[in-house]
Backbone as CSV, one residue per row, in Angstrom:
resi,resn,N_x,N_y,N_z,CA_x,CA_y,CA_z,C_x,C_y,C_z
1,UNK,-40.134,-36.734,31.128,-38.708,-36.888,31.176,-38.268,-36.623,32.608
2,UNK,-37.246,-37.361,33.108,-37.094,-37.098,34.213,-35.663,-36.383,34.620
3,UNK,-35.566,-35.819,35.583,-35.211,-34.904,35.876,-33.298,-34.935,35.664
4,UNK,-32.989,-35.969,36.004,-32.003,-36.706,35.928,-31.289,-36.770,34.252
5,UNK,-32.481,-36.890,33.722,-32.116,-37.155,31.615,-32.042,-35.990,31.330
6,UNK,-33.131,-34.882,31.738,-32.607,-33.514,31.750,-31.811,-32.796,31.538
7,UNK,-30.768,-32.913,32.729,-29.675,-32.733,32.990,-28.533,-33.258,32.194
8,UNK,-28.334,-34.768,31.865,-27.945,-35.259,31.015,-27.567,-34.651,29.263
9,UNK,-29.096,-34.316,29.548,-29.191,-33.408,27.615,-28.989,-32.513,28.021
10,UNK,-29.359,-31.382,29.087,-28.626,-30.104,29.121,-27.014,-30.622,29.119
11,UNK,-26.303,-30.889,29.895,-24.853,-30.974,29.353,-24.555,-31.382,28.528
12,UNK,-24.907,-32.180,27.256,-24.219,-32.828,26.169,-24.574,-31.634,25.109
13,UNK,-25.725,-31.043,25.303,-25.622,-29.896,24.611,-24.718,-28.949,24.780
14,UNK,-24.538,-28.657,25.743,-23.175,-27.463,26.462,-22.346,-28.224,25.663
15,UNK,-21.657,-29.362,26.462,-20.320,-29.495,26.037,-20.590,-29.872,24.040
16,UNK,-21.175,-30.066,23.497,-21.497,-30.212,22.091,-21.127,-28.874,21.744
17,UNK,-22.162,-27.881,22.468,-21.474,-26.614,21.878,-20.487,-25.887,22.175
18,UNK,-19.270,-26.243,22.944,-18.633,-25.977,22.976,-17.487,-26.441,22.066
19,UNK,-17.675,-27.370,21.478,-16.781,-28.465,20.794,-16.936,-27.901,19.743
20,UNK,-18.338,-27.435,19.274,-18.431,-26.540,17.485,-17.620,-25.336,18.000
21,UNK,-17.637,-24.390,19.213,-17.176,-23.277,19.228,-15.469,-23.526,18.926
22,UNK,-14.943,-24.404,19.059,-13.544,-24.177,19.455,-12.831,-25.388,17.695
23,UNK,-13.500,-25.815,17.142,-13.414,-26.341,15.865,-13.800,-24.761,14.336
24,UNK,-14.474,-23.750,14.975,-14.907,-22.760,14.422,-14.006,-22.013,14.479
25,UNK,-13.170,-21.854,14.795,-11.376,-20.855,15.316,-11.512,-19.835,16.041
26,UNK,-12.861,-19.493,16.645,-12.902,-18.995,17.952,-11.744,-19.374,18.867
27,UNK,-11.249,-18.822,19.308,-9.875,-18.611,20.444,-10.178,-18.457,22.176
28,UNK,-10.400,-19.034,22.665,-10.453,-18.451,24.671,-9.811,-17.335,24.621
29,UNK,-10.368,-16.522,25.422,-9.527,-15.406,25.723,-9.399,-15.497,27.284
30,UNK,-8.256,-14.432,27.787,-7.686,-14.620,28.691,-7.953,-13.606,29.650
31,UNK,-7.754,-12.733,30.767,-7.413,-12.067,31.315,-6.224,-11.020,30.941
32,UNK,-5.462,-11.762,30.742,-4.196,-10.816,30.052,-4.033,-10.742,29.157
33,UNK,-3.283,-9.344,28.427,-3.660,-9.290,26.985,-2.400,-10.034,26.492
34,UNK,-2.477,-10.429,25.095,-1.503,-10.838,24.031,-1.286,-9.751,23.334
35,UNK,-0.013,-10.306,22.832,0.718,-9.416,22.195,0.336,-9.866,20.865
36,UNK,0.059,-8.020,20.011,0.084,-8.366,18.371,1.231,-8.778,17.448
37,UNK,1.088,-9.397,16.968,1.934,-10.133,16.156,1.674,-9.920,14.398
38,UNK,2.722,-9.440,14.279,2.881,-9.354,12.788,1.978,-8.397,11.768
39,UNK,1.610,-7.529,12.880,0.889,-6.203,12.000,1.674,-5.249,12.070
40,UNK,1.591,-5.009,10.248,2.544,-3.818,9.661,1.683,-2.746,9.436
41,UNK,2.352,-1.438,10.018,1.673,-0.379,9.713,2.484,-0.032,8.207
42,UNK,1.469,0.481,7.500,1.658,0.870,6.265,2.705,2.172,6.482
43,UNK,3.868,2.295,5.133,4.584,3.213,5.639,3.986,4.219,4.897
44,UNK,4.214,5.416,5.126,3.481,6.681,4.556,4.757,7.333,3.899
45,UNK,4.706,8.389,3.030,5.498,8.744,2.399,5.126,10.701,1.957
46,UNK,5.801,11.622,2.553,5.883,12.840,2.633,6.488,13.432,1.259
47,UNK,5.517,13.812,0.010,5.988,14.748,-1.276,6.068,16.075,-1.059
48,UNK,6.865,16.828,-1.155,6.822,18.233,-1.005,7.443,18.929,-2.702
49,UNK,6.116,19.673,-2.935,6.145,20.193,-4.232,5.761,21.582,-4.256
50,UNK,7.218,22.649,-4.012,6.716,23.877,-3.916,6.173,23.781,-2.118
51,UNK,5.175,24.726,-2.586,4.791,24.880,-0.951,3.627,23.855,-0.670
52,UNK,3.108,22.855,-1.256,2.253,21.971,-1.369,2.946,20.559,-0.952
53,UNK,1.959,19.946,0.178,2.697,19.145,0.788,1.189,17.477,0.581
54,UNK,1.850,16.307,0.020,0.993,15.589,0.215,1.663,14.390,0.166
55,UNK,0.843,13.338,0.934,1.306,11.943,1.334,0.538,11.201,0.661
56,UNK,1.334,9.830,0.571,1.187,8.283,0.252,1.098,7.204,0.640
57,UNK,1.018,6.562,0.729,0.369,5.437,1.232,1.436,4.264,0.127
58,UNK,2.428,3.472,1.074,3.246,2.842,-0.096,2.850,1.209,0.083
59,UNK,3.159,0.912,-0.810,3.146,-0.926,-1.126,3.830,-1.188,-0.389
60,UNK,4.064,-2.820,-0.120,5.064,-3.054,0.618,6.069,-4.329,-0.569
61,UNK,6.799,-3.730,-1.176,7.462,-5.087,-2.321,9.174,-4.456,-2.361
62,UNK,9.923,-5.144,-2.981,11.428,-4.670,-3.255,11.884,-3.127,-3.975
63,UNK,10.934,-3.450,-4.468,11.124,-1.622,-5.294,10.783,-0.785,-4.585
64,UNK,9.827,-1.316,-3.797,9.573,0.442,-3.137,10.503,0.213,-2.085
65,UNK,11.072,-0.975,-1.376,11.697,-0.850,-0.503,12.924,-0.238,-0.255
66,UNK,13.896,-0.513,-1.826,14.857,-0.038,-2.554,14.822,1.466,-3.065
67,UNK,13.281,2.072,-3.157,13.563,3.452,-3.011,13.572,3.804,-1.729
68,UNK,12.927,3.557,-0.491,12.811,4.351,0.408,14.054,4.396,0.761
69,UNK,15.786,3.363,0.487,16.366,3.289,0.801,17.345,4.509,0.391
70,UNK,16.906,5.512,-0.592,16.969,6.415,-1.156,16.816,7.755,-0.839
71,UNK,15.915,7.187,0.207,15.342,8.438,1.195,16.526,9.128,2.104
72,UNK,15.617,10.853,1.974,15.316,11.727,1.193,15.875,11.855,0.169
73,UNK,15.197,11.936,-0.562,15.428,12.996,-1.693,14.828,13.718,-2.923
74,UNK,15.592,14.369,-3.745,14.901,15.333,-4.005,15.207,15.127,-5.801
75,UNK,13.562,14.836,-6.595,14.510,14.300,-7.656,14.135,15.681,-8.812
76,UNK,14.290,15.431,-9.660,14.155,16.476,-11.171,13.377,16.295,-11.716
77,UNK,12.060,16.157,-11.800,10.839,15.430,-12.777,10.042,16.215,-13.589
78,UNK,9.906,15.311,-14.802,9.511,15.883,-16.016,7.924,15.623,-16.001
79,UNK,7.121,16.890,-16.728,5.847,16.244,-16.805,5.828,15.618,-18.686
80,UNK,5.458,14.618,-18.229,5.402,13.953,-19.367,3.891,13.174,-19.908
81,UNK,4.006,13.820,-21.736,2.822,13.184,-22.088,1.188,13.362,-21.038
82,UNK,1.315,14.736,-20.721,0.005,15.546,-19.980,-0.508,14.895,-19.090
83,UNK,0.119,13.901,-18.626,-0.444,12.590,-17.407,0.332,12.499,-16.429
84,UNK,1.439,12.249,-16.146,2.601,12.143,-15.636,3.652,13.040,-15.293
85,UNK,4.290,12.697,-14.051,5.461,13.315,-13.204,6.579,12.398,-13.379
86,UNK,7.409,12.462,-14.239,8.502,11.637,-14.682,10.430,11.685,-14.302
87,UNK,10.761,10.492,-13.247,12.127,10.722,-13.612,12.795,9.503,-13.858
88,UNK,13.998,9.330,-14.591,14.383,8.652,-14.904,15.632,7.445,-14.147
89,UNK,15.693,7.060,-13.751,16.799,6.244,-13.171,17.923,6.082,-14.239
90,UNK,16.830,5.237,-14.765,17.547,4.442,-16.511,17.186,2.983,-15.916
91,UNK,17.155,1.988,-16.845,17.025,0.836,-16.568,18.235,-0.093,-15.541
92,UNK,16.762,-0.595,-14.879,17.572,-0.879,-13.538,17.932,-0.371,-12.430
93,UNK,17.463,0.643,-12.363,17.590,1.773,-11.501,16.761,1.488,-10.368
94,UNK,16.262,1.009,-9.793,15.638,0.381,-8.660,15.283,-1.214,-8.520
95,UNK,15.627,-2.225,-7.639,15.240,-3.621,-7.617,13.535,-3.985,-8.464
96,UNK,14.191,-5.171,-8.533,12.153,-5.782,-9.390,11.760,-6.240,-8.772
97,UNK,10.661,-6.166,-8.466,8.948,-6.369,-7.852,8.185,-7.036,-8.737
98,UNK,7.122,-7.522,-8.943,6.270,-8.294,-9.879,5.385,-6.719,-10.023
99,UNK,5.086,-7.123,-11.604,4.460,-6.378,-12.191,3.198,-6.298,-12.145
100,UNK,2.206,-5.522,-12.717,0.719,-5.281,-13.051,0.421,-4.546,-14.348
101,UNK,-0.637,-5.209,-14.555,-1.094,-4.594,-16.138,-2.196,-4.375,-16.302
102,UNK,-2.658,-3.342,-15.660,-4.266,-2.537,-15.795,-4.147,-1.494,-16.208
103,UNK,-5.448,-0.763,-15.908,-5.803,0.392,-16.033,-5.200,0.860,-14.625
104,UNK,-4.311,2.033,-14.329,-3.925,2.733,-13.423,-4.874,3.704,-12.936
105,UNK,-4.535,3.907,-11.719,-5.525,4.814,-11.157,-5.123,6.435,-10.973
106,UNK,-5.202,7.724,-10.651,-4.668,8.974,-10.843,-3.877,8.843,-9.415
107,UNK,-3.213,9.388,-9.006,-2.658,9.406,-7.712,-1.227,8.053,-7.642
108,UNK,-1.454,7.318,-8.605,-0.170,5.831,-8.537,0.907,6.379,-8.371
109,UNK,1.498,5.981,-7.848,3.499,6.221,-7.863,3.437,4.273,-8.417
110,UNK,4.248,4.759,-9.092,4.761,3.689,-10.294,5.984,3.469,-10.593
111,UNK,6.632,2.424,-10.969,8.044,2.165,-11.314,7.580,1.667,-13.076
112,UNK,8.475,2.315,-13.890,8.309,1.808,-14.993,9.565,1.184,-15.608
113,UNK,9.801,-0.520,-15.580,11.060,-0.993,-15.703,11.985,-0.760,-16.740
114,UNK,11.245,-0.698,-17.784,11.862,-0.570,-19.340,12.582,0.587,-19.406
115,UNK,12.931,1.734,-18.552,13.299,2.794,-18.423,13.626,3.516,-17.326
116,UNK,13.316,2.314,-16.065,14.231,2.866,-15.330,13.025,3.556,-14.686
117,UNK,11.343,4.317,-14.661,11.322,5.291,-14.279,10.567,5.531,-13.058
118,UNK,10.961,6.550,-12.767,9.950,6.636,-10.836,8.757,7.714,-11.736
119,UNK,7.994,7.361,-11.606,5.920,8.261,-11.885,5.078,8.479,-11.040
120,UNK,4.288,9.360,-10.905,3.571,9.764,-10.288,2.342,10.087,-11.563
121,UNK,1.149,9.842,-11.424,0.524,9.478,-12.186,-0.650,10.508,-11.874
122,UNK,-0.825,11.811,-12.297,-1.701,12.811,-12.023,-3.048,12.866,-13.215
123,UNK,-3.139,12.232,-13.870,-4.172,12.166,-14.953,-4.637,11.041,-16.273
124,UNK,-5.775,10.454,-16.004,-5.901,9.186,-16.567,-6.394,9.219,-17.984
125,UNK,-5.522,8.542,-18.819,-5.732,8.443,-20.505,-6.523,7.487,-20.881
126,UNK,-6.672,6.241,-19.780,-7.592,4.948,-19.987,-6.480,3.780,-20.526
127,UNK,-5.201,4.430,-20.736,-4.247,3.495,-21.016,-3.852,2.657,-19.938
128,UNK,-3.484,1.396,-20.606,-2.955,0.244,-19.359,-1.724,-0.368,-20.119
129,UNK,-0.458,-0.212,-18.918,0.760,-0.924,-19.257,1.365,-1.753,-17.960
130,UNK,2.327,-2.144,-17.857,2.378,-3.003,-16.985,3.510,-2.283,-16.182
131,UNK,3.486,-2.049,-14.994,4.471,-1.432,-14.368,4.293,-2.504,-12.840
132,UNK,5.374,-1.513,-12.194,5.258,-2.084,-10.814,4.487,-1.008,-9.900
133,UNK,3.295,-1.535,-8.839,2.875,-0.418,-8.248,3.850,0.080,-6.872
134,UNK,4.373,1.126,-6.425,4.490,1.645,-5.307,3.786,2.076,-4.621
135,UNK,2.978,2.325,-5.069,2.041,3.406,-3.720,0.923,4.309,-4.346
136,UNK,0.623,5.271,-3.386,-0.974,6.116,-3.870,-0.845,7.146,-2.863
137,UNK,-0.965,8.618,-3.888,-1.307,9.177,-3.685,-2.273,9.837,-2.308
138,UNK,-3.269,10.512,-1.535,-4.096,10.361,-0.687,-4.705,11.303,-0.878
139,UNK,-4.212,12.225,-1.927,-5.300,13.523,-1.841,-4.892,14.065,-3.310
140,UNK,-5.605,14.693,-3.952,-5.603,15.448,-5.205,-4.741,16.064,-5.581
141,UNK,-3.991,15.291,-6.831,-3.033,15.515,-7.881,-3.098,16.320,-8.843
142,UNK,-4.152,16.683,-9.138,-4.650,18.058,-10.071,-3.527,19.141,-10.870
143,UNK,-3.170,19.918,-9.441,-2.144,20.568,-9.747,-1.364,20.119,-10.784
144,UNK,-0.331,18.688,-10.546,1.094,18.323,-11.683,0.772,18.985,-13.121
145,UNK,-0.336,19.290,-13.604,-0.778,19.553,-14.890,-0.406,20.816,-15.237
146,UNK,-0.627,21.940,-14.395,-0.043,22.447,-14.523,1.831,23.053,-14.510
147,UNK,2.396,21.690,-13.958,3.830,22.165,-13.311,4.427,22.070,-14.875
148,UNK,5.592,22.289,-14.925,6.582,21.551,-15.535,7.697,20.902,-15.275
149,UNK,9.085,20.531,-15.684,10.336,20.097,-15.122,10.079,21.068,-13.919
150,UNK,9.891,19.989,-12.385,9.882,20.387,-11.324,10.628,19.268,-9.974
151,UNK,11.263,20.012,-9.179,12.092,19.524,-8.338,11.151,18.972,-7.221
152,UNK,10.890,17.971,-6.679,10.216,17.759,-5.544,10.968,16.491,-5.349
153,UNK,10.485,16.484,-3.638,11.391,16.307,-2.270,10.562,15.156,-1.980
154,UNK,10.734,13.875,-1.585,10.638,12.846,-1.118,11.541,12.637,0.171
155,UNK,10.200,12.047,1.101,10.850,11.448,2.568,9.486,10.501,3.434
156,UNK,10.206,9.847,4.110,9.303,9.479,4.829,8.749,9.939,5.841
157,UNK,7.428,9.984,5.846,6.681,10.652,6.717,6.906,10.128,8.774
158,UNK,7.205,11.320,9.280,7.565,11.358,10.434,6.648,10.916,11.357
């Protein structure tokens, strides 16, 4: 082969592979940086129960948006049915979000529509109903089991 055809096939290979690289959504990069675009940091959410302090990690949909709009505060909650941290709005009491119907996980903050209710979900029965999710917990819920009708403080984390 001569030296000349060589050359020839070395570049059609280059530029060949360059043509898969940039059809593959590989991007050029630049010297200067770009700006990020459209990344949401998750908002976090500060419970204070007693002298016990723990955060959440929230969804991002209308209901939860419609509570944070709520923020601070401090609601009255019932433990209910040995699982649950319960208060009531009443129906309608916060905007609708699309629902889910699984098995819940321990740690959920939950909207339950039929009643209006804001939950916190400290212990799992294996039951599944359909609520809206808000958010999760980040660290061990244990404690609620023992509380009863207890006052805790909602805010967003600073």
């Amino acid at each position: 082969m001569t030296s000349a055809l060589k050359k020839i096939i070395t570049f059609a290979i280059l530029i060949g592979g360059l043509s898969l690289t940039g059809c593959g959504g590989a991007k050029a990069t630049t010297d200067t940086p770009q700006p990020v675009q459209n990344v949401q940091t998750a908002q976090r959410l500060k419970i204070t129960v007693g002298d016990k302090i723990l955060f959440a990690t929230l969804e991002d949909n209308a209901t939860t948006q419609d509570f944070i709009k709520k923020l601070p505060t401090t609601l009255k909650m019932e433990n209910l049915y040995e699982r649950e941290m319960c208060y009531r709005y009443g129906a309608g009491g916060l905007a609708e979000s699309a629902t889910r119907d699984d098995r819940y996980e321990v740690g959920d903050i939950i909207y339950w529509k039929p009643r209006g209710s804001f939950v916190i979900l400290y212990k799992q029965n294996g039951e599944e109903f359909e609520r809206v999710q808000l958010g999760h917990i980040d660290s061990d819920v244990e404690f609620f089991e023992s509380l009863g009708t207890t006052e805790i403080k909602f805010e967003l984390e600073n």
